[in-house]
C-alpha positions, 0 to 999 in steps of 0.5 A: 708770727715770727716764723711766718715772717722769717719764712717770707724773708727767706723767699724773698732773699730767694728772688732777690738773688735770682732777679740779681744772678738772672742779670749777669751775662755768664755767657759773656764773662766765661766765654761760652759762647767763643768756645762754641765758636772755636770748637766749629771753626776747629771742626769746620778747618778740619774738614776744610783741609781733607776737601782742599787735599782731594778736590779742585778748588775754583779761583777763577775771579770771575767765578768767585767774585760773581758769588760774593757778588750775589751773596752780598745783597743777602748778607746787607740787608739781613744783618749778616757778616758776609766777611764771616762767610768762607765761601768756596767754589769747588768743580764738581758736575753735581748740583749742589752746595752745602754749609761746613762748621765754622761758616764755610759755605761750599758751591759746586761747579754743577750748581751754578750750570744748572741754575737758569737765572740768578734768583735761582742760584741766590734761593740756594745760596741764602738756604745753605747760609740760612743753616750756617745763621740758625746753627743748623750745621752743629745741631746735625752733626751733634745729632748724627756723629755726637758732640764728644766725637767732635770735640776729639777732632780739634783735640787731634785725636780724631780720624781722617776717617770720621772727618770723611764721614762727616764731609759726607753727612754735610754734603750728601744727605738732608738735615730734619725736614723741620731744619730744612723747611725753616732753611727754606723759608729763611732763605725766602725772607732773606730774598724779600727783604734785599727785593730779590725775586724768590719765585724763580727759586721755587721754580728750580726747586719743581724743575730739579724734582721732575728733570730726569736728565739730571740723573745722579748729579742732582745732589742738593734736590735729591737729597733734600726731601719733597722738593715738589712739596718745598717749590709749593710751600714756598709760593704760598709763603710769598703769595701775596707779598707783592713787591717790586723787585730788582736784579743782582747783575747785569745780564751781561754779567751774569752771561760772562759768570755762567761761560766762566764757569763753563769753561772752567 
């Protein structure tokens, strides 16, 4: 009897140092959490100083304060930082956008020329911020380059040519299509909850995947998987969801945005 109840103290013991361990944050009080983060931000600075060294870097305020413009009502009505976001627009005739470590989200030149209206644009814009918010960015180069690698690049010992490689990877080449789908469907839900129509999203998703005269500078279509297939998933998660939406931009801005960056 004795050794019975001794047993069950033991236990008990057991559970009531677990339930007390189970109550303290030790990601806060170590700071797992920010030594991620100033890993991504070194890596994501990293990288940001090869782009800035090799490509044109857009300041045109009509430009740039349109996208901050658009983004904006992504960011309010989802609980994101939209300071936290390090968006840059970069000239470049290729349609596409891409997120970097450290929430660095790039946008080609070619990206905003291609897209027929402002919900078009918006749909991209909340998927690459939709893969900056789930951590998708370090998950892939985790996967593809390996997570010591990356480590090496903030402790200076990394090469200018693993960072080129790692440009490449973000910019031309498609996460898991599991990553992609929750990116997209993210996005969309981001869309419904500022009122921003994403039908028009999954048109340039269908348009981009059939329009050949687009050739080569179709980057963020050709690169991401079954983009006919992604245009109809899309439809079906919105259909239904009747709402009524509004606009980002006056029309007159919008115009004065898309000549901008016409002639830049």
């Amino acid at each position: 009897m004795k050794i019975l109840f001794k047993g069950l103290s033991i236990i008990a013991l057991f559970f009531a140092v677990w339930l007390l361990l189970a109550q303290i944050d030790f990601v806060s009080i170590f700071g797992i959490k920010e030594a991620k983060s100033t890993t991504e931000t070194n890596i994501g600075n990293l990288i940001w100083d090869e782009i800035k060294s090799t490509e044109e870097i857009i300041v045109n305020d009509t430009v740039t304060k349109t996208i901050d413009k658009l983004i904006k009502p992504i960011c309010d009505d989802n609980g994101i930082n939209q300071d936290s976001l390090k968006v840059h627009v970069i000239k470049n005739n290729e349609v596409n956008a891409f997120a970097l470590p450290g929430n660095h989200l790039v946008v080609y030149t070619g990206l905003i020329d291609a897209s027929k209206n402002e919900s078009a644009l918006i749909g991209v814009l909340g998927h690459e911020i939709a893969h900056i918010e789930n951590r998708h960015v370090m998950k892939k180069l985790s996967k593809e380059i390996g997570f010591s690698v990356l480590l090496s690049l903030t402790g200076g010992s990394g090469s200018t040519e693993v960072i080129k490689e790692i440009f490449h990877s973000l910019s031309s080449s498609a996460y898991d299509r599991s990553l992609e789908r929750e990116a997209d469907i993210t996005s969309v839900e981001y869309m419904l909850n500022s009122k921003v129509n994403p039908a028009p999203f999954a048109d340039f998703l269908y348009e981009m995947s059939i329009d050949s005269s687009f050739s080569e500078a179709l980057a963020w279509v050709s690169t991401h998987p079954e983009a006919e297939e992604r245009a109809k998933y899309v439809l079906e998660f919105i259909k239904g969801k009747k709402q009524k939406y509004k606009t980002v931009l006056l029309q007159t801005e919008w115009k004065a945005f898309k000549k901008a960056n016409k002639d830049l």
